[in-house]
C-alpha positions in Angstrom: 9.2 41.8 -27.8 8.6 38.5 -26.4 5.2 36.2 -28.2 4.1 35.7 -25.0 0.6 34.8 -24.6 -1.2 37.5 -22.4 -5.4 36.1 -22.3 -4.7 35.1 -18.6 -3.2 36.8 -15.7 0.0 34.6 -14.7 0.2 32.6 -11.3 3.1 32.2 -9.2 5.6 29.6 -10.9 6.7 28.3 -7.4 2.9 27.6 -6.1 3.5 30.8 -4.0 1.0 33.5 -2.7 2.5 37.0 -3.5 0.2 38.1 -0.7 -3.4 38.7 0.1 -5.5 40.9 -1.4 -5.8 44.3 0.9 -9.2 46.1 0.6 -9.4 49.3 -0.9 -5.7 49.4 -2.2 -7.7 49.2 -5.9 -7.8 53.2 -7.4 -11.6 53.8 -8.6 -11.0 53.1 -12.3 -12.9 56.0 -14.6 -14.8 55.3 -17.6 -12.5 55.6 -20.7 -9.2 56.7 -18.9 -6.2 55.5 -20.3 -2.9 56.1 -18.5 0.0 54.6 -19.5 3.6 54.8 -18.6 6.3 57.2 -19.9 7.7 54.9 -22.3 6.7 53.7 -25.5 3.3 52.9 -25.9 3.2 49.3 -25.7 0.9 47.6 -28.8 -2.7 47.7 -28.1 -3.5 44.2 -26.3 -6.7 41.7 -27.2 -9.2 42.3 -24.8 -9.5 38.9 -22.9 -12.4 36.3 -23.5 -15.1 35.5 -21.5 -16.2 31.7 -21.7 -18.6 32.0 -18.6 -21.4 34.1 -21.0 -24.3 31.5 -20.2 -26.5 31.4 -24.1 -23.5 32.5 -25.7 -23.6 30.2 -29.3 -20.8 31.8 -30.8 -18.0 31.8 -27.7 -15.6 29.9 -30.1 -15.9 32.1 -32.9 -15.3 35.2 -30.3 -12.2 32.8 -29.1 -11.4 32.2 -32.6 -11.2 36.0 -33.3 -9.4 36.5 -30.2 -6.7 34.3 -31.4 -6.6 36.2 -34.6 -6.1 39.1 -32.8 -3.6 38.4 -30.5 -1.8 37.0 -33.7 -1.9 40.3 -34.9 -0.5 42.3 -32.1 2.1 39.8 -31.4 3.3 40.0 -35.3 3.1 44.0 -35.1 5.0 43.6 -31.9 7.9 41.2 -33.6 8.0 43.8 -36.1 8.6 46.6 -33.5 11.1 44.6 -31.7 13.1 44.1 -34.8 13.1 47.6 -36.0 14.2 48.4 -32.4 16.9 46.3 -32.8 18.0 47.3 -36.0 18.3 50.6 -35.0 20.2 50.4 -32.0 22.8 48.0 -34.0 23.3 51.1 -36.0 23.2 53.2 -33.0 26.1 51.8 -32.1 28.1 51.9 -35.7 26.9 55.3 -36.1 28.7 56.1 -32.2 31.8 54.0 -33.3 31.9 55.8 -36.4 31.3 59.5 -34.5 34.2 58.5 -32.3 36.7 57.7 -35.1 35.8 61.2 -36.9 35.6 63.0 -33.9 37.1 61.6 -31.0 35.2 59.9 -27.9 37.1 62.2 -25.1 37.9 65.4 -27.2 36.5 68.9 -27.2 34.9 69.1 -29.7 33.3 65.8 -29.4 31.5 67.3 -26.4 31.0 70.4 -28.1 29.2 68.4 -30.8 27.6 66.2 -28.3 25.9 69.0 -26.2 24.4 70.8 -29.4 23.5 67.7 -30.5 21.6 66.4 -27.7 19.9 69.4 -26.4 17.0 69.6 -29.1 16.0 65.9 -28.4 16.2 67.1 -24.0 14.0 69.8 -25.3 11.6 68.8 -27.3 10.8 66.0 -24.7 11.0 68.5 -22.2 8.3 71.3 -24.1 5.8 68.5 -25.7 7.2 64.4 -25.6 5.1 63.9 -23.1 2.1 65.7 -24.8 2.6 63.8 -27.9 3.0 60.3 -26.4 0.6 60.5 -22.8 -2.1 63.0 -23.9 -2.4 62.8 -27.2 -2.9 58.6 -28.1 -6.1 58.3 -26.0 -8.0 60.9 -28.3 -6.3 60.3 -31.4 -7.7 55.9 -30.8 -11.0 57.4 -30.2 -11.1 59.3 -33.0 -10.1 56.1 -35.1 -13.4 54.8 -34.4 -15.6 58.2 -35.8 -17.2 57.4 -39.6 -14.5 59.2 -41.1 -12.0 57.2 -39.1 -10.9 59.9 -37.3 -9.6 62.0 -40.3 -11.2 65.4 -39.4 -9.3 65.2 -35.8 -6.0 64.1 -37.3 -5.8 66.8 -39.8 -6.8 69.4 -37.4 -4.3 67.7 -34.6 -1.1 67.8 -37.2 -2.0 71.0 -38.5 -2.2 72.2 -34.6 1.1 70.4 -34.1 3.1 71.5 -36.7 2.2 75.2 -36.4 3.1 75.0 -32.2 6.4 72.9 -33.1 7.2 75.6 -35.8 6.9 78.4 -33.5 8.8 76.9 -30.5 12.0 75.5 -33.0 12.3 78.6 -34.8 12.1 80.7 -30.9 14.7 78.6 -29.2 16.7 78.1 -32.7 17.2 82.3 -32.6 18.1 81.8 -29.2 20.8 79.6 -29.5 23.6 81.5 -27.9 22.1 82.0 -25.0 20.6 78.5 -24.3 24.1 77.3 -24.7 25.5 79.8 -22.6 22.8 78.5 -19.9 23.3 74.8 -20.6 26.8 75.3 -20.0 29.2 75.6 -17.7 32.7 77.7 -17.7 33.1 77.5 -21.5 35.5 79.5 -23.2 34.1 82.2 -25.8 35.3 80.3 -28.5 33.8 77.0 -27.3 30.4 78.8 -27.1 31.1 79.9 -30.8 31.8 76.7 -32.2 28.5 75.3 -29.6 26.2 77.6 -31.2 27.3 77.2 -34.6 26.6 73.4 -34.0 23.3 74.8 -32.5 22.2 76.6 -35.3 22.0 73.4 -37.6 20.5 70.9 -34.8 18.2 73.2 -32.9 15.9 72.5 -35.9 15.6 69.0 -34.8 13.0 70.2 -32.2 10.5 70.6 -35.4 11.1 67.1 -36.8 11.0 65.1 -33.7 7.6 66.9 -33.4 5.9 65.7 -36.3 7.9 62.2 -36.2 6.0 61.9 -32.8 2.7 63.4 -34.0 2.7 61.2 -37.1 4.0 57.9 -35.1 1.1 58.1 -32.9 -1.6 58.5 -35.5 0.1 55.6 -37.2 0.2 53.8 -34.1 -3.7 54.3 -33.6 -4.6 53.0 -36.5 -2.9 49.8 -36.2 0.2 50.7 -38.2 2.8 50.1 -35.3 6.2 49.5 -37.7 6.7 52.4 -39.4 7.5 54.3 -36.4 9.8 52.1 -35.1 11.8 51.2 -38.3 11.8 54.9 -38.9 14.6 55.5 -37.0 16.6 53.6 -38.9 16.4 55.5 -41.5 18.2 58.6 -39.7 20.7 55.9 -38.3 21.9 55.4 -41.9 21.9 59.1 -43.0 24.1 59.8 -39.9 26.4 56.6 -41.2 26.6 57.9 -44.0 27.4 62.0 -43.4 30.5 60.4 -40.8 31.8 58.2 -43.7 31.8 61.2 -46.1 33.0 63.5 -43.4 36.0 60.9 -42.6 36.6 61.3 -46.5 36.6 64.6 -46.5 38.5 65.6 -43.8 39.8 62.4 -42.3 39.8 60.9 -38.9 40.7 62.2 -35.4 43.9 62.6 -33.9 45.5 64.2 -30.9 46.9 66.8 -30.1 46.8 70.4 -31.7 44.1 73.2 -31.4 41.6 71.1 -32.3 39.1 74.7 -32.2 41.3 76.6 -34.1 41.6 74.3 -36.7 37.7 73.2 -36.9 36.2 74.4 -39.9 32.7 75.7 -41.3 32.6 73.1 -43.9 32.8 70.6 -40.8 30.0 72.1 -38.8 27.9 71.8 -41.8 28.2 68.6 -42.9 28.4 67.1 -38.9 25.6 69.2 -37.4 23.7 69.6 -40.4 24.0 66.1 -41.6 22.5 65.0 -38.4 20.0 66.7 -38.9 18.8 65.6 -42.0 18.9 62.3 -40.4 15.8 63.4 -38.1 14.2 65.1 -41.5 14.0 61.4 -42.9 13.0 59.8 -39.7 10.1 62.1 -40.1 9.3 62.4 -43.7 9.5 58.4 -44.1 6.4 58.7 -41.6 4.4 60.6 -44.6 4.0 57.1 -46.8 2.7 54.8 -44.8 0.5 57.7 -43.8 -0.9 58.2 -47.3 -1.8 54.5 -47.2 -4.5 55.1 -44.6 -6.6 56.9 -46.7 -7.9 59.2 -44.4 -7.5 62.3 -46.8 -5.4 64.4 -44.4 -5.1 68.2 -45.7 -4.1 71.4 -43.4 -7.1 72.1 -40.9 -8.0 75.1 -38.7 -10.1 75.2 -35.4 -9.3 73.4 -32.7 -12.2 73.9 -30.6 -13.9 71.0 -28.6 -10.8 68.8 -29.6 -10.7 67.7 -25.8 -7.2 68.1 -25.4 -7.7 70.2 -22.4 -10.0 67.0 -20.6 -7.0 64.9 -21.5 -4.3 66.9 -20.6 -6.1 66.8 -16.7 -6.3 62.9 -16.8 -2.4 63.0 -18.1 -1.0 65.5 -15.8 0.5 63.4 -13.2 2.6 62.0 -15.9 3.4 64.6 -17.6 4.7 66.5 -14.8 6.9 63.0 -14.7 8.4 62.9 -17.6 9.4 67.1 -17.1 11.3 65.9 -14.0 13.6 63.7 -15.5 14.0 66.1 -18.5 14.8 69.3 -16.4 17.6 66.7 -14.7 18.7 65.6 -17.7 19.2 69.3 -18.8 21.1 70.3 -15.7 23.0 66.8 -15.8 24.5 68.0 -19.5 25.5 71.7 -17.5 27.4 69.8 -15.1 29.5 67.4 -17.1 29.8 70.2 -19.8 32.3 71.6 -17.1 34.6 69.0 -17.4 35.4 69.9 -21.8 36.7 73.1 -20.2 38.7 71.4 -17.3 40.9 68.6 -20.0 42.5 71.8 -22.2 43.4 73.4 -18.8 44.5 69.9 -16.8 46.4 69.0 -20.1 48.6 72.8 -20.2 49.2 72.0 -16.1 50.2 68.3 -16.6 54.0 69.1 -15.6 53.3 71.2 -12.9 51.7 68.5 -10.1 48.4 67.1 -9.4 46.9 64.0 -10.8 48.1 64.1 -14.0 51.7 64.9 -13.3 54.1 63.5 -15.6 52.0 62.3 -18.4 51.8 63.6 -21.7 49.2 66.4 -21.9 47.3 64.9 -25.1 46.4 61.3 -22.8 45.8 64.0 -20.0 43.1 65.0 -21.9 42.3 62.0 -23.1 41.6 60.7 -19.8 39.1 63.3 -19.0 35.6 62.2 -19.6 32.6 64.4 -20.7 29.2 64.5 -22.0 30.2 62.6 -25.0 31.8 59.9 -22.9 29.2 59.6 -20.7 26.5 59.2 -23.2 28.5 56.2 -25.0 28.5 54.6 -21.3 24.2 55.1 -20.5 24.1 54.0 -24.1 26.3 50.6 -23.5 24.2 50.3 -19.5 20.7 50.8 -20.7 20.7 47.8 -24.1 20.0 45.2 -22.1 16.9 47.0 -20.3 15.6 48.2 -23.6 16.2 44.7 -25.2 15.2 42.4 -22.6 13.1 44.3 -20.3 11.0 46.9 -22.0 9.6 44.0 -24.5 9.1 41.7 -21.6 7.2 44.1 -19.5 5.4 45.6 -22.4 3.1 42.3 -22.4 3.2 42.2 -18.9 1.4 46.0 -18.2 -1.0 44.9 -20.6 -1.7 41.7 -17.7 -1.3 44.3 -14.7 -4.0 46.6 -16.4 -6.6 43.7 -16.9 -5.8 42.1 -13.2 -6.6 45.4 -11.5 -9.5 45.5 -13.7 -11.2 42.7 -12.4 -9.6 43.9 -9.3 -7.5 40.9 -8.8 -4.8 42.1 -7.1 -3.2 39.2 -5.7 -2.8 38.1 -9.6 -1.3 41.1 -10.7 1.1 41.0 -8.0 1.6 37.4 -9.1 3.0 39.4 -12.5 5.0 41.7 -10.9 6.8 38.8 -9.0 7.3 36.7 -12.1 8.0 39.7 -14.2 10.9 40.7 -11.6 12.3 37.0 -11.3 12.2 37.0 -14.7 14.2 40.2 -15.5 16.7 38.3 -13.1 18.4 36.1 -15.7 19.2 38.8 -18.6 20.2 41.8 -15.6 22.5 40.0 -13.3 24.4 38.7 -16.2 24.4 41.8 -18.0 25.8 43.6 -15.0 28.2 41.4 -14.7 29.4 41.6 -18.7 29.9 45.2 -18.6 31.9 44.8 -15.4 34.4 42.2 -16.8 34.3 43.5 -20.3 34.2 47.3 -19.3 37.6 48.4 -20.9 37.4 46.6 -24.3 33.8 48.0 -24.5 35.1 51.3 -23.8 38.0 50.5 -26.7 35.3 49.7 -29.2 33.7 53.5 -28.7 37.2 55.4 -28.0 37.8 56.0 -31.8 41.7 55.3 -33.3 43.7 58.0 -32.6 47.0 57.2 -30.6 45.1 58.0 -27.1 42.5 55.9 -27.8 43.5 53.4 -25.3 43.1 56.0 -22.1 39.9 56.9 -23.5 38.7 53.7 -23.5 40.0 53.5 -19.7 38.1 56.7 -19.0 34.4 55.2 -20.9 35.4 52.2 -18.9 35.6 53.7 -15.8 32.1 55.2 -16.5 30.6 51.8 -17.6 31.7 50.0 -14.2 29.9 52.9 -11.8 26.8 52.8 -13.8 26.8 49.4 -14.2 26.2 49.1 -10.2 22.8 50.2 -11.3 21.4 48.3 -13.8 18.8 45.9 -12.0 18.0 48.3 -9.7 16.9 50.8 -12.4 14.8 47.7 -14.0 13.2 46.4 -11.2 12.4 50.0 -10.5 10.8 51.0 -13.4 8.6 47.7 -13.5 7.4 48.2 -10.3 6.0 51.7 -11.0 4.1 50.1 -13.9 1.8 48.5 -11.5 0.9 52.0 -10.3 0.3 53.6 -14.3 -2.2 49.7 -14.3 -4.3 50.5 -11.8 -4.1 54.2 -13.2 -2.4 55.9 -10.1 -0.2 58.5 -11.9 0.6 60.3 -9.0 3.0 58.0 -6.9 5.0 57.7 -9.8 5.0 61.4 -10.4 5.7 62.0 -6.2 9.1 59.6 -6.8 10.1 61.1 -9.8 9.8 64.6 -8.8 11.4 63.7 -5.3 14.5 61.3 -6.9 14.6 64.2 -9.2 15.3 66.7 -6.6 17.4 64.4 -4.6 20.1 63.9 -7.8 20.1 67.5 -8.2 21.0 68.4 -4.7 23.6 66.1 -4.6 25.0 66.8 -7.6 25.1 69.9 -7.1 26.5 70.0 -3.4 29.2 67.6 -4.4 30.0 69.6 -7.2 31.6 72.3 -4.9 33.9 70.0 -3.6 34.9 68.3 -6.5 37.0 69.1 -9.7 35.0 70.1 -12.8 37.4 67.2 -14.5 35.3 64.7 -12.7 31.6 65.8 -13.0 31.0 62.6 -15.7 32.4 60.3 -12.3 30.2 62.5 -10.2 27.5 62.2 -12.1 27.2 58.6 -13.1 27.9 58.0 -9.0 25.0 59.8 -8.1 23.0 57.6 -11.1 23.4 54.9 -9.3 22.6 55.7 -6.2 19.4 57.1 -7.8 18.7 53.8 -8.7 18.8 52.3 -5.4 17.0 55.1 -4.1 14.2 54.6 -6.9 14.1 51.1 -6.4 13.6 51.2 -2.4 10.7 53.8 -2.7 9.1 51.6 -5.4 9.3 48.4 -3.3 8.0 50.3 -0.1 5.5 51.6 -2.1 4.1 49.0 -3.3 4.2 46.6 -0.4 1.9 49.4 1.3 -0.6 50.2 -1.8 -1.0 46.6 -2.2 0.8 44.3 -0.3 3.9 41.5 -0.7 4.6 40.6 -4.0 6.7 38.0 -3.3 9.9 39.8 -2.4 11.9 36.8 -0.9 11.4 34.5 -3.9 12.5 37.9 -6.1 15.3 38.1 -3.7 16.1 34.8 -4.2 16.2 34.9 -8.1 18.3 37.5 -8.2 20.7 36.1 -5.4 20.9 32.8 -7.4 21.3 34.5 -10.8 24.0 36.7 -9.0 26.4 34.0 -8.1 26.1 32.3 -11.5 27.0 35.9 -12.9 29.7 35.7 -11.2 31.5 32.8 -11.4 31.1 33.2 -15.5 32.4 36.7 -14.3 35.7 34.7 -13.2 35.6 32.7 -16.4 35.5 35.7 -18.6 38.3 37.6 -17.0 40.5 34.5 -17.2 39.9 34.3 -20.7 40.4 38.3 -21.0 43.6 37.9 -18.9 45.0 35.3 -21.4 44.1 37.8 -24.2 46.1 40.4 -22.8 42.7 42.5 -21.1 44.4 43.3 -18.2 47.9 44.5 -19.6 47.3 46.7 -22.9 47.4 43.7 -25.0 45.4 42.2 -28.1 41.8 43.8 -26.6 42.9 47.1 -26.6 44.9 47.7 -30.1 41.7 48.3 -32.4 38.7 48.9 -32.5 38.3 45.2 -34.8 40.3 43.9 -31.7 37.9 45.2 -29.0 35.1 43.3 -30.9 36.9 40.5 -31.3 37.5 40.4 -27.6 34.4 40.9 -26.3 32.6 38.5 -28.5 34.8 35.8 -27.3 35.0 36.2 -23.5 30.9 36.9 -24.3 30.6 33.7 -25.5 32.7 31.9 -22.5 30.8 34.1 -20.2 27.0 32.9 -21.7 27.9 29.5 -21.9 29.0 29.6 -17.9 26.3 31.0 -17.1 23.6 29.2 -18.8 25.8 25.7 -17.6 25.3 27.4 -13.8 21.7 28.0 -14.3 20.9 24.3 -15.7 22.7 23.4 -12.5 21.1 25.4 -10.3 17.4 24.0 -12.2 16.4 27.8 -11.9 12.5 28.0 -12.9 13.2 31.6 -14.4 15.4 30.3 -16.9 12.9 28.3 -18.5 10.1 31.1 -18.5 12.6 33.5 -20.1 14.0 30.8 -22.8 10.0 29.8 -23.2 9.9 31.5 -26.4 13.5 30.3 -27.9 12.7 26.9 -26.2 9.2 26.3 -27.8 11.3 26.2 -31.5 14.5 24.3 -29.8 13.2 21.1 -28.5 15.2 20.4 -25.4 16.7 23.8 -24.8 14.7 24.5 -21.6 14.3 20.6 -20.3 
């Protein structure tokens, strides 16, 4: 996260006016309310200083403290950044690694990959939102009682880990059949080897619970690390069951019966080592818990808790944050048809179509599924999470306190700046993944001999989804102004309609298309959610609260575009001379891949930043503010 000051609400960079302030576009705020968006809860923020209290003899001690404080939050929040980081570095290895062991395009890759990713859909789906919308508000408040809240907490986990014990061990008994329903045209003996994989990561459900229950208990008491450099914990179990899996039984390769040769004692040690990875993530939670001293021991009762007064305030978003969950769910079941579609496309290969002519193990290769796409919205959404999410994590906080005062031509100052802002890292993001697609795609295609045409297929992915990426930002900042001025419900109305709208797309084109390209179907209609998204955000919030600037954003992103670009043209050169465009140097490992995109990376950010300097684009030197302040002369 960025250690950017937030005790005043930001002004226009350009001298502009966002636009005026329209009566009675301000929701009535109520008393003690907290809503916050549906992703992480951002680090509590410093509540501003007041230097017009006439009498006042101690206003520099208060600004004193205030300092202090805003110290704090932005250490906890460097702290948070980097465990973020470090855990999505090893996101990555641990994919790399997956892909190596079990192939990026393979059945039972996406065998693996469904089982796998079901528990965390569900969980999220039955109580993420409780956990991280309803749940804070009391737990802070109860922080504050004598006993620093330790009565509530002990009754809250004790509640929590009886509910998430009943739900894992229901759906975990029920395994066959949810995969049977979260599937589509699997063969019997891809729905044995599914639920076998089921049966050791259904579990999960239970340990995300009480990581989430714990995180936010550490997270109310000020102790925000822990839960973000939990994760990295799990990351290093899961490197470390692949390496002693590729020990064991070695790495992918093509071609075969890849079911009929799969094993027991490679379910075990795959699905089960997984989940032992989300055991420690949510054990590790237990130590810095101890340190609170709040005497936690199992408690009974749970009357007058006011979950049920919170859960009303919350609803809006919670209903939210089911939306995209129930899509994700029914996203899985569609692309899930395409595992089913490579074994039959690859036995048809000589007999016309597509495919005709090629070799049915890079037939199936080529086919992309739910493993496939996950690598590619994985590779798409780093540079939101990285540069984005920290960035607009301060900025809610300046939202909130604007609409507060009920200043709402400087909060839409922030949503302008914020969105200009976002400019510099998105456009040239988009533009990376574009021009670096297929090595990217090489680095997650593991090493068998048809790693190179899964690398094309990931690739393929990465480009469509790509199309999206600033529109998926820009939308998802400009619904925060909304969960600032505590309006859950427009967010809720666009989520629930964008929601239906994928569905009923995806599932009319899914009639007319093959099931071998649901992950291209899919990652289409992404992007065109996006858009969509994006559009109702902007109209919405130009007729809640007026213009926040829109040409100037406009024009940020039009400038950052064309220096995008042109280091877009720069980087392909130098992947051209490499041999990116004709199976050369990029594509033989993965060490290669790396290699390769490093290196055009490098041409490409040196380009860019050369284009910007030219351009003397304000945004730059707001986004660089932090680097520049310990660089002298980087942002001049």
């Amino acid at each position: 996260m960025k250690n950017t000051p937030t005790t005043t609400p930001d002004t226009p960079d350009r001298g502009d006016s966002p636009g005026p302030r329209r009566p009675g576009t301000v929701p009535p705020r109520r008393p003690g309310s907290t809503v916050r968006p549906p992703d992480p809860v951002p680090a509590p923020d410093p509540a501003p200083v007041s230097a017009s209290d006439p009498g006042s003899a101690s206003a520099s001690v208060t600004a004193s403290a205030a300092s202090s404080e805003a110290d704090s939050t932005a250490k906890s929040s460097a702290i948070m950044a980097a465990g973020t980081l470090v855990s999505r570095i090893l996101g990555f290895v641990r994919t790399a690694l997956l892909t190596v062991a079990i192939g990026s395009t393979a059945m039972a890759a996406d065998i693996f990959e469904s089982a796998n990713t079901i528990p965390n859909i569900i969980y999220m789906l039955l109580a993420g939102g409780v956990f991280n919308v309803v749940l804070v508000p009391q737990l802070i408040k109860a922080a504050k009682k004598p006993d620093k809240g330790s009565d509530y907490t002990s009754r809250l986990i004790t509640l929590a880990v009886l509910v998430m014990a009943a739900a894992t061990l229901v759906i975990t008994l029920a395994a066959a059949p949810i995969m049977v329903a979260l599937t589509s045209n699997w063969s019997p003996a891809m729905l044995t080897l599914g639920t076998a994989f089921a049966l050791w990561t259904f579990p999960q459900i239970f340990f995300y619970g009480v990581y989430a229950v714990l995180g936010q208990v550490l997270n109310a008491n000020g102790r925000f690390g822990a839960y973000m450099w939990a994760p990295v914990t799990n990351n290093v179990v899961a490197i470390g069951v692949i390496g002693l899996y590729l020990a064991m039984f070695g790495s992918y390769q093509a071609g075969g019966d890849q079911l009929a040769e799969w094993t027991t004692g490679q379910t075990v040690l795959l699905a089960g080592g997984h989940t032992f990875g989300i055991v420690v993530q949510a054990l590790v939670l237990f130590v810095p818990l101890s340190r609170l001293g709040l005497g936690l021991k199992p408690k009974f009762g749970w009357k007058g808790m006011g979950l049920r007064s919170t859960g009303k305030l919350a609803g809006y978003t919670l209903v939210t944050m089911m939306a995209g969950n129930v899509v994700n769910l029914l996203v899985a079941r569609l692309v899930s048809g395409a595992t089913e579609a490579r074994a039959s496309l690859g036995e048809a290969s000589g007999s016309g179509g597509p495919f005709e002519g090629l070799d049915p193990s890079v037939v199936e290769a080529s086919i992309p599924g739910l493993m496939a796409l996950n690598i590619a919205q994985l590779i798409t959404v780093l540079p939101h999470s990285v540069f984005v999410l920290s960035l607009a994590t301060v900025l809610f906080n300046q939202l909130a306190r604007s609409l507060h005062q009920d200043d709402v031509p400087g909060a839409l100052a922030t949503i302008s700046r914020g969105l200009r802002n976002f400019a510099v890292p998105m456009m040239f993001s988009t533009v990376v993944v574009l021009v670096l697609a297929g090595p990217l795609g090489r680095v997650f295609a593991g090493s068998s001999e048809t790693a190179a045409a899964s690398a094309v297929a990931i690739g393929q992915l990465l480009i469509l989804l790509a199309l999206g990426m600033p529109f998926r930002s820009a939308h998802i900042y400009l619904m925060r102004l909304f969960y600032a001025a505590e309006n859950a419900r427009i967010p809720m109305l666009v989520q629930v309609g964008t929601a239906a709208f994928t569905l009923v797309i995806a599932y009319v084109a899914s009639i007319f298309m093959p099931s071998w390209a649901m992950a291209y179907l899919m990652v289409s209609v992404f992007t065109l959610l996006h858009v969509a998204q994006f559009v109702a955000a902007h109209v919405l919030v130009r007729r809640h609260y007026g213009d926040y600037g829109a040409g100037q954003v406009l024009d940020a992103y039009l400038r950052t575009g064309v220096a995008a670009v042109v280091s877009g043209v720069a980087g392909a050169l130098v992947l051209w001379l490499i041999g990116g465009y004709s199976g050369g140097f990029p594509w033989s490992t993965i060490i290669t891949a790396l290699v390769s995109c490093a290196v055009v990376g490098l041409v490409m950010i040196v380009v860019y930043f050369v284009m910007l300097r030219a351009m003397r684009l304000p945004e730059l030197t707001e986004f660089l503010g932090p680097l520049a302040r310990r660089i002298p002369g980087l942002a001049r």
